[in-house]
C-alpha positions as CSV (number, residue, x, y, z in Angstrom):
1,X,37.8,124.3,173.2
2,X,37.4,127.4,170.8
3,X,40.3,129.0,169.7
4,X,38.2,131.9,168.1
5,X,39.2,135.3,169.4
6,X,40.5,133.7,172.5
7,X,41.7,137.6,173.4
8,X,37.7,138.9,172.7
9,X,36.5,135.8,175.1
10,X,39.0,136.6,178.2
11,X,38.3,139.8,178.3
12,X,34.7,139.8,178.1
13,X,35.3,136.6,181.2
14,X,36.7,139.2,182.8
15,X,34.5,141.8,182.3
16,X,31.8,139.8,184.1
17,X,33.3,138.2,186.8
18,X,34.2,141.7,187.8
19,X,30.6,142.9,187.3
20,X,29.5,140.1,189.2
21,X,32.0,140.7,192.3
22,X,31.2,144.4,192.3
23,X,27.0,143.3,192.1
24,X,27.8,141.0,195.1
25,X,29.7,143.5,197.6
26,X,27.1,145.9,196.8
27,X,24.2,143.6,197.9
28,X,26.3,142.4,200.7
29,X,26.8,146.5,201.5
30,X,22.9,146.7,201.6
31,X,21.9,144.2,204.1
């Protein structure tokens, strides 16, 4: 486990599970 910029490495986690939730609803929005 890295302990460098743990903040930096959450955040950017977070950053793309959120842009991968909002990818899915919009494909599932399409069909």
């Amino acid at each position: 486990m890295f302990e460098l910029q743990p903040s930096y490495f959450s955040h950017y986690k977070v950053t793309h599970i959120v842009s991968w939730l909002l990818a899915l609803m919009l494909m599932l929005s399409l069909l």
